[in-house]
C-alpha positions in Angstrom: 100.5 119.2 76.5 98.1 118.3 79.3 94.6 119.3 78.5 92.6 120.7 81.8 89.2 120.3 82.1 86.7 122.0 84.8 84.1 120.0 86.5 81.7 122.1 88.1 79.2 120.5 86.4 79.6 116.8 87.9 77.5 115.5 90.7 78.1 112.3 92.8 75.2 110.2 92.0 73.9 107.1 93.7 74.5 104.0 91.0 71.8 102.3 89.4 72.1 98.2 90.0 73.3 97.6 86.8 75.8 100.1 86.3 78.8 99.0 83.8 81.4 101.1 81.6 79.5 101.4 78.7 82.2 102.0 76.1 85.7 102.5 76.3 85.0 106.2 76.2 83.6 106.4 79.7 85.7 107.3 82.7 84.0 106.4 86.0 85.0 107.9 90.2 83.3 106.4 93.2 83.6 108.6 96.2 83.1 106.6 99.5 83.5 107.3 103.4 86.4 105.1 105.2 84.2 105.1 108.4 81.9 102.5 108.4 79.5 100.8 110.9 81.2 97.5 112.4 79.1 94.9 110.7 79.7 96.6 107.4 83.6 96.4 108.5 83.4 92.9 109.3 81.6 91.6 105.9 84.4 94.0 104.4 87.3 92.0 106.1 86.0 88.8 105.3 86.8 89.3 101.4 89.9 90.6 101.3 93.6 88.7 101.5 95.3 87.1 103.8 98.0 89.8 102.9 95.9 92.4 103.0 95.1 91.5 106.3 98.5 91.5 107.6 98.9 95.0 106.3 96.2 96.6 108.5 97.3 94.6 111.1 100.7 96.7 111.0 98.9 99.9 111.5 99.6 101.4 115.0 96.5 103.2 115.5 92.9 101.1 115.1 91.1 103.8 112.9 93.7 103.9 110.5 93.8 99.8 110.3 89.9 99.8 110.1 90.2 102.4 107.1 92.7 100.3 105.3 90.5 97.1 105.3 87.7 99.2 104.0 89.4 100.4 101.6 90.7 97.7 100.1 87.1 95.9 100.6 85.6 98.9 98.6 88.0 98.3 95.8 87.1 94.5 95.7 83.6 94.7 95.5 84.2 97.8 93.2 85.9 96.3 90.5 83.9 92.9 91.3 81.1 94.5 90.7 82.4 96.0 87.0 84.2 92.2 86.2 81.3 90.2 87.5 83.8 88.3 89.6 83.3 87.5 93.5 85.5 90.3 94.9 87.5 87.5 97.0 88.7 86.2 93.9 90.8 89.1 92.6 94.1 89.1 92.5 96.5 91.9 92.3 100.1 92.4 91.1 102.4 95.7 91.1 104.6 97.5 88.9 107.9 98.5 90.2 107.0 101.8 91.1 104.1 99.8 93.2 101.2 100.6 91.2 98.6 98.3 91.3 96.7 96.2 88.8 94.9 93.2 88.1 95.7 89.9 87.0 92.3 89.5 85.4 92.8 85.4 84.0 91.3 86.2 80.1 88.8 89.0 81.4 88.5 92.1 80.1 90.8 94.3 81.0 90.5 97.0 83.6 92.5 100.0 84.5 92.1 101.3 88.3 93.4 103.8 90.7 92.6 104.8 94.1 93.4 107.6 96.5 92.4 108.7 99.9 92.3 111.0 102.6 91.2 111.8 106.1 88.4 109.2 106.0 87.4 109.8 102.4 88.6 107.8 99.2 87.9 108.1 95.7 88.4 105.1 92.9 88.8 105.6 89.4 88.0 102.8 87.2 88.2 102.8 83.3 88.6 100.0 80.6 91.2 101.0 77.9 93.3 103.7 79.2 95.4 104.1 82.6 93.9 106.6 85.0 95.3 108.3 88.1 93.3 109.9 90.6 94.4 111.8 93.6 92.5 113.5 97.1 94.1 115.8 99.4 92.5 117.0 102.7 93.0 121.0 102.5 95.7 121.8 105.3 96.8 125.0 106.6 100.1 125.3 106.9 101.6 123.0 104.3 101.2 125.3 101.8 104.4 127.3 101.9 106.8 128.6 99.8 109.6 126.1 100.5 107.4 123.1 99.5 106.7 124.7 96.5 109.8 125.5 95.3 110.6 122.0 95.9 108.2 120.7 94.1 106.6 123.3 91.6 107.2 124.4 88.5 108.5 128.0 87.9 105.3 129.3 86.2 102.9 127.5 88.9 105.5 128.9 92.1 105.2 132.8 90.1 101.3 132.6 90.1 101.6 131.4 94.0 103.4 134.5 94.9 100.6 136.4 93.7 98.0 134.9 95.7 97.1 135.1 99.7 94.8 132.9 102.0 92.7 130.5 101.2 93.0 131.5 97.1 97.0 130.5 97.5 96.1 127.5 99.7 93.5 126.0 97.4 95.8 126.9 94.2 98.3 124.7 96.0 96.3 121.6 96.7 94.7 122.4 93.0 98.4 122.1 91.5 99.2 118.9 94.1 96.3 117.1 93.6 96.8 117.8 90.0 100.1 116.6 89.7 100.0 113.1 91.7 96.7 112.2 89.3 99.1 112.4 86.2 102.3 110.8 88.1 100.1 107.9 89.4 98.4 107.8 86.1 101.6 106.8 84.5 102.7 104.5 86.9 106.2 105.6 87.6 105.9 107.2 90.8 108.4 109.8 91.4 110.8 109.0 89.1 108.8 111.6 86.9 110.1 114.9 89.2 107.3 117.1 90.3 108.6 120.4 89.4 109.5 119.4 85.8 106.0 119.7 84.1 103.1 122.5 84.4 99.6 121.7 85.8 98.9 125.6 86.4 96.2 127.0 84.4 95.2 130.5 83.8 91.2 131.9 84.0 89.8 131.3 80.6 92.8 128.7 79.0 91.3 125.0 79.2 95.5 124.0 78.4 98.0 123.2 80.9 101.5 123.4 79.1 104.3 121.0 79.9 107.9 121.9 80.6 109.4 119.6 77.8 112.4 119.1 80.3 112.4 115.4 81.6 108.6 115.0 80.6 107.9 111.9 77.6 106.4 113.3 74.4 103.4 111.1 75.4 102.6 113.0 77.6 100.9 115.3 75.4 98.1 112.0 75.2 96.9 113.1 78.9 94.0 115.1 79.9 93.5 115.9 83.0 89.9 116.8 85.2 89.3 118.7 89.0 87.0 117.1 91.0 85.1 118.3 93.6 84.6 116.1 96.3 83.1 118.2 99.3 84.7 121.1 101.2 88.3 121.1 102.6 89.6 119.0 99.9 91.4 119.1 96.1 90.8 116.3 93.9 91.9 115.5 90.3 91.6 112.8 87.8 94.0 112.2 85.2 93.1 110.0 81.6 95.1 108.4 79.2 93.7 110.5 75.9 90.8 112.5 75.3 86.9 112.7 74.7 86.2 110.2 78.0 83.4 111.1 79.6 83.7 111.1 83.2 80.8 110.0 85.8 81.0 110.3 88.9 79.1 107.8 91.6 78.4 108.4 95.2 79.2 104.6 97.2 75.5 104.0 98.9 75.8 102.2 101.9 78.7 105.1 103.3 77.8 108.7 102.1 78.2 110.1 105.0 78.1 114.4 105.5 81.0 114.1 108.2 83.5 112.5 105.3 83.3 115.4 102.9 
């Protein structure tokens, strides 16, 4: 099983100065904007790699190269920030599946993820467990019965049918969002199939239950959270085990009302 946890509770919060993970317990999200004044977007491109580089330079449109350097500058002086390590000095390396980590040279270990989204990102950061996070801008017109029968699992596609306009269309990026936490959580992209495990959750039943078809018996060790990130989007987190405590921080220098 997946255990499903509401979060209409959480508010994103501007960080205190000395803000750490305070036990392995705690689970933190920063939610930032991806459009940034150009001196901020300058200081961000003079941290990251060489390589880094490169790949916004390969971006077609300027926005979208702009966006990737901050993002990648966020997640620098992010995890920086938790490591006390100049955020130029990270290094990363990927899994096969492409999921990045750190190579952290006898520091503590750190588990990260990051997602983003029309000019909005989110980036989960935790100590002892992996974590997966994913945003998805609400879009009409994606939400149809074909993609979910692709993708879906048989109980999630029957509630669907049962729903109409903007219920059915949130359900849908509730259930996306959802699943691409937990699949990026676990680091094997989509060799884990979609449609073989169960993120649908009836009103008043906190547990999602997994088609044991294809699906690890560890996965019964993940829990999984909605976030709410501002209107227009679907957000979820997923955890490696229970009883974290998530927090949820607000990225100063970009909160911008335009983003969310």
């Amino acid at each position: 099983m997946l255990g499903l946890m509401a979060t209409d509770d959480h508010i994103w919060r501007v960080p205190p100065a000395n803000l750490l993970l305070g036990s392995d317990d705690d689970v933190h999200v920063w939610r930032a904007c991806l459009d940034v004044i150009e001196s901020r977007l300058r200081s961000l491109s003079q941290i990251i790699s060489k390589d880094e580089l490169r790949k916004a330079n390969r971006f077609h449109f300027k926005r979208d190269r702009e966006r990737f350097i901050v993002r990648r500058g966020l997640l620098r002086t992010i995890l920086g920030r938790y490591l006390d390590v100049e955020p130029n000095r990270l290094h990363f390396c990927y899994n096969p599946f492409g999921k990045p980590t750190l190579d952290t040279s006898g520091k503590e270990k750190i588990s990260f993820n990051l997602s983003h989204s029309h000019g909005l990102a989110l980036f989960a950061i935790a100590r002892v467990r992996e974590i997966g996070v994913d945003l998805e801008r609400i879009r009409p017109g994606l939400s149809d019965d074909n993609i979910a029968e692709r993708f879906f699992s048989h109980p999630e596609i029957a509630l669907l049918k049962t729903l109409s306009g903007n219920i059915r269309r949130q359900t849908f990026f509730n259930y996306w969002s959802r699943k691409e936490a937990y699949i990026k959580a676990k680091g094997e992209g989509l060799a884990i199939p979609l449609a073989c495990f169960d993120v649908s959750m009836a009103p008043g039943n906190p547990v999602v239950l997994l088609n044991p078809e294809g699906v690890p018996e560890s996965s019964r060790q993940w829990f999984l959270r909605d976030l709410i990130v501002g209107s227009n989007y679907a957000a979820a987190i997923a955890a490696e085990g229970n009883g974290w405590r998530l927090s949820c921080w607000q990225w100063p220098e970009h909160q911008s009302e335009s983003c969310a």
